[in-house]
C-alpha positions as CSV (number, residue, x, y, z in Angstrom):
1,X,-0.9,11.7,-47.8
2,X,-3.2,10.0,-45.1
3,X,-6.9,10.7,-45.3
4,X,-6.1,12.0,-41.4
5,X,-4.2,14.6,-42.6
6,X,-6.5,15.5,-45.8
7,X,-9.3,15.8,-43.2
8,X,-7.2,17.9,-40.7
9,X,-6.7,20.1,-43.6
10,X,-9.6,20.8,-45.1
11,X,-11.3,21.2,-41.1
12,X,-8.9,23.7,-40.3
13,X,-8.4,25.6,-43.8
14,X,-11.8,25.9,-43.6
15,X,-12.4,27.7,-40.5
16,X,-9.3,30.3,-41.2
17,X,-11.2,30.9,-45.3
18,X,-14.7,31.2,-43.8
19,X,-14.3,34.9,-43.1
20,X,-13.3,35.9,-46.4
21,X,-15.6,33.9,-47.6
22,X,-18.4,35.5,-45.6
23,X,-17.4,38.7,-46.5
24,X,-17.4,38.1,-50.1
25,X,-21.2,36.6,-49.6
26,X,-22.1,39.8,-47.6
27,X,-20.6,41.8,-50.6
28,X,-23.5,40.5,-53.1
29,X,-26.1,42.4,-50.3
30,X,-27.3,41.5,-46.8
31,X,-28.6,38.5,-45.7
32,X,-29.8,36.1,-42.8
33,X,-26.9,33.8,-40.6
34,X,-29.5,30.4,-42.1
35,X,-28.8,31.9,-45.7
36,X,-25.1,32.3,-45.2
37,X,-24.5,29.1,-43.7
38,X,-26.4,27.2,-46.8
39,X,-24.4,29.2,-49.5
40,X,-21.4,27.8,-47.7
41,X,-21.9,25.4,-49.6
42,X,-21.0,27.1,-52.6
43,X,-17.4,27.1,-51.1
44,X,-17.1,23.1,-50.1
45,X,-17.8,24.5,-46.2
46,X,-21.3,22.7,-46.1
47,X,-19.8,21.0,-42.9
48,X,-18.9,23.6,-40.8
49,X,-21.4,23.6,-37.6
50,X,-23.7,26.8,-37.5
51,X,-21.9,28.0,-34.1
52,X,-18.6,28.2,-35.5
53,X,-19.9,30.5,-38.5
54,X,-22.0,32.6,-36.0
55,X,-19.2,33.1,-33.5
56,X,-17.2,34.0,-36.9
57,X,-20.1,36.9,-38.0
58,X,-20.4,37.9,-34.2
59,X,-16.6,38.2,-33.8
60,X,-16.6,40.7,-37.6
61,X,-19.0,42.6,-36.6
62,X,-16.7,43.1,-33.1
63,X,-13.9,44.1,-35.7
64,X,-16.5,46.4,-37.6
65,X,-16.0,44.4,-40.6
66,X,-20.2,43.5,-40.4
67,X,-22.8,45.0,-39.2
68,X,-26.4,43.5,-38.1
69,X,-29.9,44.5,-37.7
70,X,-33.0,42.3,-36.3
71,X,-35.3,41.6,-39.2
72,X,-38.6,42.4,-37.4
73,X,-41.0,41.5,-40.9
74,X,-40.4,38.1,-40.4
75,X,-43.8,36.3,-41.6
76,X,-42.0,32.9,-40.7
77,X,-41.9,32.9,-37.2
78,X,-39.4,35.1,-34.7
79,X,-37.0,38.3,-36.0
80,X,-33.9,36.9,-37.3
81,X,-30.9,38.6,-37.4
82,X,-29.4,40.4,-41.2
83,X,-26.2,40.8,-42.0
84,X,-24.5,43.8,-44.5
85,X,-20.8,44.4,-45.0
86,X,-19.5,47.5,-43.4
87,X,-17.0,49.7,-45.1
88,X,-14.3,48.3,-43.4
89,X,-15.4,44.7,-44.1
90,X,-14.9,45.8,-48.0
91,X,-11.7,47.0,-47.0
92,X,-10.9,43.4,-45.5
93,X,-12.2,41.5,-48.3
94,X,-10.0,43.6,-50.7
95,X,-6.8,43.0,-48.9
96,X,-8.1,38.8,-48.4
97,X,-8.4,38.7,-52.1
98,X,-5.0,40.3,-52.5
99,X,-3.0,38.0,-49.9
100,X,-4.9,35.1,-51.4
101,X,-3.5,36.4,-55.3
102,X,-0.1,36.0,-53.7
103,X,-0.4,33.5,-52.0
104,X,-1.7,31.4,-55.3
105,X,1.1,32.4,-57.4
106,X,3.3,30.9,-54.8
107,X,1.3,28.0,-54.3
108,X,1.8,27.6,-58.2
109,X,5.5,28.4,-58.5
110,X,5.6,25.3,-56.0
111,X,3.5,22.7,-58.3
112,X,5.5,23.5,-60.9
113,X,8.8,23.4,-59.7
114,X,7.4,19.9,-58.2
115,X,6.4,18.9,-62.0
116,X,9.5,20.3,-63.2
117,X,11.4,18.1,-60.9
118,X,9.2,14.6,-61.4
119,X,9.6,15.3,-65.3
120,X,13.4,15.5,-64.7
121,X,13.4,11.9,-63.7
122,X,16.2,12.5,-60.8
123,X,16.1,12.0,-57.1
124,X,14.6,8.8,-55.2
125,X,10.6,9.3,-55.2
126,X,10.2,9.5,-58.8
């Protein structure tokens, strides 16, 4: 596989796991867009620009999966925004972490039968 296509991959993959992966961040408690963006991290999205997770916790919130409050205690400098999972983000995340089951046991049904078939020695890439 080219490096073109890993990259493609990994860009794109990225953008359509941030929102479970928001959600599940939001589920540990609320917290700040800046603080969401770093733990990102956690989840190999460190690269993703800050607009595209911002439009991503504007557009759940739209959906009523998050809901946000201006922090107005804010000793360093202007109010910033907090973020808290809403009951229906929970919801979400629940039926995420089910498709995502699923779709792993597929995913490994697929690299097996691929090991199966390179252990069996037949067929012209081997």
């Amino acid at each position: 596989m080219s490096h073109d296509r890993r990259e493609w991959r990994h860009s794109h993959g990225g953008v359509w796991f941030l929102e479970p992966i928001l959600l599940l961040l939001l589920h540990h408690g609320p917290a700040h867009g800046y603080i969401l963006i770093d733990q990102l991290a956690l989840y190999e999205l460190s690269g993703l620009h800050s607009s595209i997770v911002y439009r991503n916790l504007r557009s759940m919130e739209a959906k009523g999966w998050v809901t946000s409050s201006w922090d107005m205690a804010g000793d360093q400098g202007p109010p910033r925004r907090v973020y808290r999972l809403a009951p229906l983000g929970d919801e979400e995340l629940r039926a995420y972490v089910d498709d995502l089951g699923k779709a792993q046991a597929r995913i490994a049904d697929l690299v097996n039968a691929y090991h199966r078939h390179i252990e069996e020695g037949q067929g012209e890439y081997h």
